[in-house]
N, CA, C and O atoms as a MOPAC input file, in Angstrom:
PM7 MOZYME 1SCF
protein

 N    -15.85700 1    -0.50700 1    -3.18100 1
 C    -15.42500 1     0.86000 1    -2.97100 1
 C    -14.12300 1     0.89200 1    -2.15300 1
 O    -13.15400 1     1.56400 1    -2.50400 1
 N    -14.14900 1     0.10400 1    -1.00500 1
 C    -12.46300 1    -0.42100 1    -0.19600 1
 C    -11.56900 1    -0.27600 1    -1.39300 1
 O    -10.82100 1     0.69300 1    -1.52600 1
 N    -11.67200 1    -1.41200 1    -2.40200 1
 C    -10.94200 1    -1.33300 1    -3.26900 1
 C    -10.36400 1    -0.46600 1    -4.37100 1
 O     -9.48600 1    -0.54300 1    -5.23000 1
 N    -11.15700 1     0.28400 1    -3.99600 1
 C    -10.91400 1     1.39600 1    -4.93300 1
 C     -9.90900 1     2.70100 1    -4.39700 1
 O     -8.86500 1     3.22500 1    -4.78500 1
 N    -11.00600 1     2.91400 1    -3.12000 1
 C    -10.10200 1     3.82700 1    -2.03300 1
 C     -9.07500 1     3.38200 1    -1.83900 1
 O     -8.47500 1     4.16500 1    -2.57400 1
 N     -8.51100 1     2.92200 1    -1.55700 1
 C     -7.23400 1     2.00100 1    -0.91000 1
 C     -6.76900 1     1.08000 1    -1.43300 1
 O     -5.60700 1     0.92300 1    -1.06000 1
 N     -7.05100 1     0.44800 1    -2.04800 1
 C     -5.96300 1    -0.48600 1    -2.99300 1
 C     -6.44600 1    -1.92400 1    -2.65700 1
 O     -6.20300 1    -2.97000 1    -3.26000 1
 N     -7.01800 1    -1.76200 1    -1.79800 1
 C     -7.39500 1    -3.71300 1    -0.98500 1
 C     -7.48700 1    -4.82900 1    -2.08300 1
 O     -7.37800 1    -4.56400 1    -3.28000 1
 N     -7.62300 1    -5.65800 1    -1.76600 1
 C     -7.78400 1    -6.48000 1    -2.43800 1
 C     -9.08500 1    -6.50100 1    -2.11900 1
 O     -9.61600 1    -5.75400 1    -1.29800 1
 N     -9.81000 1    -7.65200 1    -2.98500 1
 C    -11.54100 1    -8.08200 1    -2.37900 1
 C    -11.27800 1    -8.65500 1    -1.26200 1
 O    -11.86400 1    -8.14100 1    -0.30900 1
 N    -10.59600 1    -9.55200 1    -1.01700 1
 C    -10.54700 1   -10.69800 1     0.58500 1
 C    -10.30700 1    -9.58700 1     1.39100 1
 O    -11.07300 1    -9.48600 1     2.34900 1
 N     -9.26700 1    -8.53400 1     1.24100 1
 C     -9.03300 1    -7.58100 1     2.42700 1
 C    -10.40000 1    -6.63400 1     2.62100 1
 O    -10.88600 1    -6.24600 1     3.68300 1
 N    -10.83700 1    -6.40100 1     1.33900 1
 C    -11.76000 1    -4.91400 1     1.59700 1
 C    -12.71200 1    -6.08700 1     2.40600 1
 O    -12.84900 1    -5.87600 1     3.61100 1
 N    -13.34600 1    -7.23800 1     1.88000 1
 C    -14.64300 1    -7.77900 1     2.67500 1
 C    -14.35600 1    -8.07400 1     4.21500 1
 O    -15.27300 1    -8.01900 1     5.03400 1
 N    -13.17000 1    -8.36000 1     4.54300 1
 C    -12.60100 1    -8.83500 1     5.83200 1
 C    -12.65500 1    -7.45400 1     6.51200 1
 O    -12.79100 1    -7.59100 1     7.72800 1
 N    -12.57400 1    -5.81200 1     6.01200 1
 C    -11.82900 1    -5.10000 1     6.94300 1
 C    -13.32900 1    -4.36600 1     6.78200 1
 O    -13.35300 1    -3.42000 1     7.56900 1
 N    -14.26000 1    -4.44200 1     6.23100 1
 C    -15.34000 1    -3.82300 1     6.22100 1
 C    -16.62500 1    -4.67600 1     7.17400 1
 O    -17.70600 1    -4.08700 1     7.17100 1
 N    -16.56000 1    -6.06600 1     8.01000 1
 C    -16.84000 1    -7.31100 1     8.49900 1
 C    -15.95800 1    -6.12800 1     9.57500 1
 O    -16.91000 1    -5.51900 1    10.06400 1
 N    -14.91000 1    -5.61600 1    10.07300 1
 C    -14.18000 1    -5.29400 1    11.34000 1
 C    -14.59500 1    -3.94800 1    11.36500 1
 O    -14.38000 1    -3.44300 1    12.46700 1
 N    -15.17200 1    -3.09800 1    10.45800 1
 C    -15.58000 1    -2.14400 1    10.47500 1
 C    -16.94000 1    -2.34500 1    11.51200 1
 O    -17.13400 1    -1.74600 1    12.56900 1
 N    -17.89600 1    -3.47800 1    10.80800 1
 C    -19.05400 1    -3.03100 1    11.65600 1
 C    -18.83600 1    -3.56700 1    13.09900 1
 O    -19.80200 1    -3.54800 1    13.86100 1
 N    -17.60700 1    -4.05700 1    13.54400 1
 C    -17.42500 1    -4.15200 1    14.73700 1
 C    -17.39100 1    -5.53000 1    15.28900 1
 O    -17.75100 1    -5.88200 1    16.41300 1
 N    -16.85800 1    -6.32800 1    14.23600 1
 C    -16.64800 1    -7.42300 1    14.47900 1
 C    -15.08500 1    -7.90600 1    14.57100 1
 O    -14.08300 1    -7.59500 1    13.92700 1
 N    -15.37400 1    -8.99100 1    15.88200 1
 C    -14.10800 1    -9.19800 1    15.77000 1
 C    -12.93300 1   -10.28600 1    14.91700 1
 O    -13.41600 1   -11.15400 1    14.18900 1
 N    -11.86600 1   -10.21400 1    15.01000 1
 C    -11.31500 1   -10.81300 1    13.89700 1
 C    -11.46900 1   -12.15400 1    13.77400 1
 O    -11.50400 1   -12.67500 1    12.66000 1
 N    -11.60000 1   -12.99700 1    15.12500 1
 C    -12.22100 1   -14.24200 1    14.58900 1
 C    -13.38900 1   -14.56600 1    14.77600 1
 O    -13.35200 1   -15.70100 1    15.25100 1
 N    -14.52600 1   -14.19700 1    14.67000 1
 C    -15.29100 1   -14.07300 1    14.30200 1
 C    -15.68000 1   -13.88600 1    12.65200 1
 O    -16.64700 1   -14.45400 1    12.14400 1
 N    -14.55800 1   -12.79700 1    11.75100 1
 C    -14.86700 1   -12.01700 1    10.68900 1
 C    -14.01400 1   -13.29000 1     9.68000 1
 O    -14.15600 1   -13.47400 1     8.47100 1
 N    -13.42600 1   -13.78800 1    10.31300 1
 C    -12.32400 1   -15.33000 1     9.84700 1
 C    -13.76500 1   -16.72200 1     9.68600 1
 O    -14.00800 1   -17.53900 1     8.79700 1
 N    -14.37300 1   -16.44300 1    10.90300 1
 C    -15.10600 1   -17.78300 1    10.51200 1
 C    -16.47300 1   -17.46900 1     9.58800 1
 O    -17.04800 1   -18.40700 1     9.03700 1
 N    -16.90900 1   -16.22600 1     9.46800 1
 C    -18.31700 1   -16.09900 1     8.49400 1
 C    -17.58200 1   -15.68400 1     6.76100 1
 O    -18.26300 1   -15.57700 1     5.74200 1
 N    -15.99800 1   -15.50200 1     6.84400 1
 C    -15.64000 1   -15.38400 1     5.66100 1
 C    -15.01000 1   -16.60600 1     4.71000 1
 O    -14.77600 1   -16.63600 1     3.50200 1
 N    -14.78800 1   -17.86300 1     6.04100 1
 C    -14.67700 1   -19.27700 1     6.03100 1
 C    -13.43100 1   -19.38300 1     5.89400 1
 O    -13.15300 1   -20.21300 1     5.02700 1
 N    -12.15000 1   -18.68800 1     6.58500 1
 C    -11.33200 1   -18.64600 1     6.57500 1
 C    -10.43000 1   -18.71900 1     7.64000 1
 O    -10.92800 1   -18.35300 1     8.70500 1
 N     -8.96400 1   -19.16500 1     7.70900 1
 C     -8.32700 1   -19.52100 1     8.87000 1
 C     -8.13200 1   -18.09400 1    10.20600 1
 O     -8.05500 1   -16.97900 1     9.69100 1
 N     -8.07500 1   -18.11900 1    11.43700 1
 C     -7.60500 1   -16.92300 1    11.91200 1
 C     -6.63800 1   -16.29900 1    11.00700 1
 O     -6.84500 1   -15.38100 1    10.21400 1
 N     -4.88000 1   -17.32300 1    11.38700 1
 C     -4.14300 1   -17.04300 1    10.28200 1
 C     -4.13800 1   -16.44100 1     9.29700 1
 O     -3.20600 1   -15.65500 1     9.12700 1
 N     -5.00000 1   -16.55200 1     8.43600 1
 C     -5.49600 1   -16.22100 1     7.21800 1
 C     -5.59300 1   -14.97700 1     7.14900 1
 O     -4.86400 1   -14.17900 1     6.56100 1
 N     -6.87400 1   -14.73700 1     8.00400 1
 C     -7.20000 1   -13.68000 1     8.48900 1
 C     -6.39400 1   -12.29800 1     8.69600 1
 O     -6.56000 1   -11.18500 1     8.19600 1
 N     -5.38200 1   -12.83900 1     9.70100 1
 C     -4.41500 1   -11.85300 1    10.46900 1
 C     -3.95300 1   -11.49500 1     9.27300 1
 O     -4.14600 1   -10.28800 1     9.12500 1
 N     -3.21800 1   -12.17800 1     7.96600 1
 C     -2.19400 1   -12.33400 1     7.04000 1
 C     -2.90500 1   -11.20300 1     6.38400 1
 O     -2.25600 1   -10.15700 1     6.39600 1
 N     -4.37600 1   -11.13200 1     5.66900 1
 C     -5.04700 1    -9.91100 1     5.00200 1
 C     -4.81800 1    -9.13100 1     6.07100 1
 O     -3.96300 1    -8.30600 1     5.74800 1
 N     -5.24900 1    -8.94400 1     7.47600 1
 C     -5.26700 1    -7.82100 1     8.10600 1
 C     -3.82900 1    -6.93000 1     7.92400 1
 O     -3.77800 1    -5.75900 1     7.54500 1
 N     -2.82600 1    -7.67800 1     8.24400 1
 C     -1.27000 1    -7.11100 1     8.19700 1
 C     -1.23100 1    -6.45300 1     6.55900 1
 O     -0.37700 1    -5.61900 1     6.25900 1
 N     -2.07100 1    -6.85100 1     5.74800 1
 C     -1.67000 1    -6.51200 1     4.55300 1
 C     -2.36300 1    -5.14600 1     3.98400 1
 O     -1.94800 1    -4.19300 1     3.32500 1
 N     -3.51600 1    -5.48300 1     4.50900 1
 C     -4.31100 1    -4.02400 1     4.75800 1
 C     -3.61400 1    -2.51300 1     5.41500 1
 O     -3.56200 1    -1.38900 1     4.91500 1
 N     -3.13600 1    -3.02500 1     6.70900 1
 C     -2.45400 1    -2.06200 1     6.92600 1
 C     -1.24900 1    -1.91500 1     6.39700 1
 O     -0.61000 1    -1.13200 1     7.10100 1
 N     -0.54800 1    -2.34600 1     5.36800 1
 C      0.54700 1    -1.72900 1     4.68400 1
 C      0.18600 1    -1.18400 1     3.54300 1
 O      0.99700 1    -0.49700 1     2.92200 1
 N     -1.35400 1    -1.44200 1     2.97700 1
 C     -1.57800 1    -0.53900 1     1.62900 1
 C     -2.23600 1     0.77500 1     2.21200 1
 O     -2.29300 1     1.80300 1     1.53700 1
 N     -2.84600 1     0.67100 1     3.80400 1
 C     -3.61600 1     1.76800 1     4.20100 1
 C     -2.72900 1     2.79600 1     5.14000 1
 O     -3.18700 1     3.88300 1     5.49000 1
 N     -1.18400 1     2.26000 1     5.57500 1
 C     -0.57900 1     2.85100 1     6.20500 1
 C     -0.90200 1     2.76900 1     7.64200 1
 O     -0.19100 1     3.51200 1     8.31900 1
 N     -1.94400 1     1.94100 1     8.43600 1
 C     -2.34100 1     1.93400 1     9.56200 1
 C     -1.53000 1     1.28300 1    10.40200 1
 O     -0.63300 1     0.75700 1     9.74400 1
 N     -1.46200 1     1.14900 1    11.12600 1
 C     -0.63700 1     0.06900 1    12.24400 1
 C     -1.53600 1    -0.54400 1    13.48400 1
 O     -0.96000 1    -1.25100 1    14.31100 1
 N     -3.09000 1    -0.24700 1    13.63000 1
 C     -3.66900 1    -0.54400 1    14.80100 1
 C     -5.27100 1    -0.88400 1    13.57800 1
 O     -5.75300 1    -0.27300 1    12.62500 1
 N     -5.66100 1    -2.34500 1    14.41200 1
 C     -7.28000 1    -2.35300 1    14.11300 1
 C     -7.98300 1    -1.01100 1    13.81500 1
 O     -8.42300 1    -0.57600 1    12.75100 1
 N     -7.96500 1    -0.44500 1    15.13300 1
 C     -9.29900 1     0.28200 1    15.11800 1
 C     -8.29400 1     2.25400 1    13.87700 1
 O     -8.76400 1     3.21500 1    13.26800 1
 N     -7.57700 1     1.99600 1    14.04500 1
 C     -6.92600 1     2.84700 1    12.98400 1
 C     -7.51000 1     2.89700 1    11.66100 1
 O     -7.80000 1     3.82600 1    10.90700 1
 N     -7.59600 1     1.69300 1    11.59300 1
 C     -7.97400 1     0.95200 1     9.91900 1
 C     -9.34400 1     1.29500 1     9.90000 1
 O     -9.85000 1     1.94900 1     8.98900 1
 N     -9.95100 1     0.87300 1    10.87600 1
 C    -11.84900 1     1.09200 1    10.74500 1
 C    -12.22800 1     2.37300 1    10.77800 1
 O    -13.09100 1     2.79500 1    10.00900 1
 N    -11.49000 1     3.30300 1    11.87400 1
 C    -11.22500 1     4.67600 1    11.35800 1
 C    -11.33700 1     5.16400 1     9.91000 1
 O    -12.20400 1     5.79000 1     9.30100 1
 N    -10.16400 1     4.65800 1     9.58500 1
 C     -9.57000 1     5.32000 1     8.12000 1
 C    -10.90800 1     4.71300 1     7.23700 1
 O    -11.22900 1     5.63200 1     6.48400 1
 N    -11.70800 1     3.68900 1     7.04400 1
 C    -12.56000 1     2.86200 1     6.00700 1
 C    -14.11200 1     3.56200 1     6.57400 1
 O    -15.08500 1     3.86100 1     5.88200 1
 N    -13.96500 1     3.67100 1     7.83400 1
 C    -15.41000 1     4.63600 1     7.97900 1
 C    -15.37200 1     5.79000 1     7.45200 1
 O    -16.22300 1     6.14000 1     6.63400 1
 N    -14.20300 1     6.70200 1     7.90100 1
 C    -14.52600 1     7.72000 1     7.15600 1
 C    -14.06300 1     8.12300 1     5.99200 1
 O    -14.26200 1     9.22400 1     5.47900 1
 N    -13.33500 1     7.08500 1     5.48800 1
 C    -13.26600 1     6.86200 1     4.08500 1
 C    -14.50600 1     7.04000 1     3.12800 1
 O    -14.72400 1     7.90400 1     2.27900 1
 N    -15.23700 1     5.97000 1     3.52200 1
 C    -16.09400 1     5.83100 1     2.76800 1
 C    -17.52300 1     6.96800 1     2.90100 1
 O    -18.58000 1     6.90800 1     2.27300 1
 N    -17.13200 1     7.88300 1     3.85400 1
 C    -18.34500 1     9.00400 1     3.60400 1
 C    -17.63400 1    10.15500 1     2.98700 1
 O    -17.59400 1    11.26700 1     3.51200 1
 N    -17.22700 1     9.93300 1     2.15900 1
 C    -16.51100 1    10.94900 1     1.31400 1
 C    -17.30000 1    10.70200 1     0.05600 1
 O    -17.05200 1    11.34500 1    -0.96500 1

């Protein structure tokens, strides 16, 4: 549904929906088996398809995104 709303990719929507429930980013890097790096690289990318500029902006926008 990320993907749909917003454009994400799958790696971004599963990574930013993992930061939604309040996890943090490395943390959401190592259960997705992926580098921090990595990580950050979807996060930055997320916020240029979602327009956000801050974490908790983004979890904002995908929480109440998704009760629509």
């Amino acid at each position: 549904m990320l993907e749909q709303l917003h454009g994400l990719t799958r790696c971004e929507a599963l990574l930013a929906s993992l930061l939604a429930q309040g996890m943090p980013l490395h943390d959401a890097a190592a259960i997705r088996g992926i580098s921090y790096e990595t990580a950050r690289c979807q996060l930055k990318s997320a916020f240029g398809k979602t327009g956000c500029c801050r974490q908790p902006e983004l979890v904002a926008l995908l929480v109440n995104g998704c009760r629509r």
